[in-house]
Structures are given as structure tokens and as C-alpha cells.
N, C-alpha and C positions, 0 to 999 in steps of 0.2 A: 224475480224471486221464485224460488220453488216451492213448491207443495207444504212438502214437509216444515221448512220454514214458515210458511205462514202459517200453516196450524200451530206452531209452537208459539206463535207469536199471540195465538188468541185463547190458549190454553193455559190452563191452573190446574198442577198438578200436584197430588198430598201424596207422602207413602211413609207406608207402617211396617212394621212386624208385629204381626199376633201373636202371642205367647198359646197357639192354639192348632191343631192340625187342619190342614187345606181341606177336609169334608167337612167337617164343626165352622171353619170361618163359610164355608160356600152355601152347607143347612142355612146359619142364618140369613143370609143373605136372600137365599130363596123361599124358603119355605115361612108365608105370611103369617102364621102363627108366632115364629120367631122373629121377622121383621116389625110385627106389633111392639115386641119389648123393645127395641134398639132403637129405631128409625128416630130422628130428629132429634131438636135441642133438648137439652136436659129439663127437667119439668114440664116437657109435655106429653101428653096421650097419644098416640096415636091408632088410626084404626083403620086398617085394610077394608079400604070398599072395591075395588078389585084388583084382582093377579092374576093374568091368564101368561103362565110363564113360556112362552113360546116365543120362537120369530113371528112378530107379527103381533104377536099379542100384548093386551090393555095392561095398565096398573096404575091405580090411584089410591092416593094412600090422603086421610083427613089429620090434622093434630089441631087440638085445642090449645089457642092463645090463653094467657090465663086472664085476659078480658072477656072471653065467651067466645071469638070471633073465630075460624077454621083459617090455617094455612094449609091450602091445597098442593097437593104434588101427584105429579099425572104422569104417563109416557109411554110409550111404543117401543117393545125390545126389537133391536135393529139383528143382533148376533149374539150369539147363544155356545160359546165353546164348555161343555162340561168341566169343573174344576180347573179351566181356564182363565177364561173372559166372559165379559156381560155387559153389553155395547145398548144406548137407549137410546129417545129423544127423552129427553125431560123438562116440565113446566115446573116451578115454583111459585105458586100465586101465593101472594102480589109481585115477589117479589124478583123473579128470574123467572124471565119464559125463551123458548125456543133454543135451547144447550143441548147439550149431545153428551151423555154420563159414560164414561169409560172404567169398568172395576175390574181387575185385570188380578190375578192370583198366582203365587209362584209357591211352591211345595220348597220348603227352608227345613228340613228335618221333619221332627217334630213341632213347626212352626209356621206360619204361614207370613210371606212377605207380600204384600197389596198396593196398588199404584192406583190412585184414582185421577182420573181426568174428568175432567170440564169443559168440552171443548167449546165456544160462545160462536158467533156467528160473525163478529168483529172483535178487530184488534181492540176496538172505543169500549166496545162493551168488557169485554174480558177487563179490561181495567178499572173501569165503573166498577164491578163488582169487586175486582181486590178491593178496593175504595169502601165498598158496604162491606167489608169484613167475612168473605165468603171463605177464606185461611179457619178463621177463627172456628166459623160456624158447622162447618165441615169438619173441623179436628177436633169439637164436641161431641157431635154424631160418631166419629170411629172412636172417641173416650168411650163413648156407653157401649158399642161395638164389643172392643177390647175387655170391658165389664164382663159382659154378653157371652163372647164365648169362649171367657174364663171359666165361667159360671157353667158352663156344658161342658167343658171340661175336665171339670173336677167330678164331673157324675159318672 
């Protein structure tokens, strides 16, 4: 089996079009004052404990369960293409650890068209996760996205 093939096989991929220009969808994305509004399921907080936006560099982000309890999100940016791509590791505590986030940007006009990958570490796991609804939870976070940088948009 080749490469390519087997990543496919262990990957979940979402893709949108933002009704939003490739700088406004990429601002949010990077810049953690914006990532605060967007990041995670709907009715939670989230709060940037750190972003060192670089190759190499940290990012952990806190959201509050509405039981009081934190779901953590952690990672290491692997590759950094300006207004391109934005390659991580990423943790999801409890619930997803050791994935590889792929956000990938294409200039669509005045629009921005987005590819997110997932890449898991196994075929068993990437499944397991479809399973826990990782489609669903995922295509939350880009609805408030999509919210997000409407809302900058229009300013």
C-alpha cells in the first residue's frame, strides 16, 4: 500500500466555503484574540493560554464544559505557509490525543474555500473517532467560524 493511500485511509476530511476573504478567514484563525470568539463547540468559552504562532511553536487553548470541568486542546505548529496551510500536532483532552490538524486555504474570489484534515495515527482510530461524531463536532466549530468571519466582514 502507498503513502498516500494510507493516510487517506486514516484521515477525516471537512471542507467549506467562507462567504469571507482568505486574510479575514486566515486573521481568525491566527490571530488568538480571534480564535477566543470561534474556537470549539457552541456554548463554550474558550481562552487562549498559549500561541506562539511559529514552526516550532506552542498553542493551548482551555474551553469550559458547562459542568465546570476544562476540555484542553494543545499542539506544536509543524508548517506555516502564509495564507496557505497550517499543519499541527494536536491533543484534545479527554477526548483525541496524538492527530495531526491540516487547515489548508484557497482564495475563491471574494471567498475563501478550506479543507480541514485530521490525520489520526491509525486506520482503528480514525474510525473510533468518526464513531464519537468528530464530522459533527468539527462542522460546529467552522458554523461559528463561518459566524465569525461574517461578522468581520461586514466591518
Amino acid at each position: 500500500m502507498n503513502e498516500v493511500n494510507e493516510t487517506n485511509n486514516r484521515t477525516v476530511t471537512l471542507k467549506r466555503t467562507f462567504n469571507a476573504p482568505i486574510k479575514l478567514v486566515w486573521e481568525a484563525w491566527t490571530q488568538p484574540e480571534h480564535i477566543a470568539l470561534w474556537w470549539g463547540p457552541k456554548g463554550m468559552n474558550t481562552k487562549v493560554i498559549e500561541h506562539d504562532f511559529r514552526v516550532g511553536g506552542k498553542w493551548k487553548y482551555t474551553m469550559e464544559m458547562p459542568d465546570g470541568n476544562e476540555f484542553i486542546s494543545d499542539g506544536v505548529y509543524s508548517e506555516i505557509v502564509e495564507l496557505e496551510r497550517i499543519f499541527s500536532s494536536a491533543n484534545f483532552k479527554p477526548m483525541t490525543e496524538g492527530v495531526e490538524i491540516q487547515a489548508l486555504f484557497e482564495e475563491n474570489g471574494d471567498k475563501t474555500n478550506f479543507t480541514f484534515n485530521v490525520v489520526h495515527p491509525t486506520e482503528e482510530y480514525c474510525k473510533q473517532q468518526e464513531k464519537m461524531g468528530i464530522m459533527n463536532g468539527w462542522g460546529g466549530v467552522f458554523d461559528r467560524l463561518e459566524t465569525f468571519v461574517s461578522s468581520l466582514d461586514e466591518k
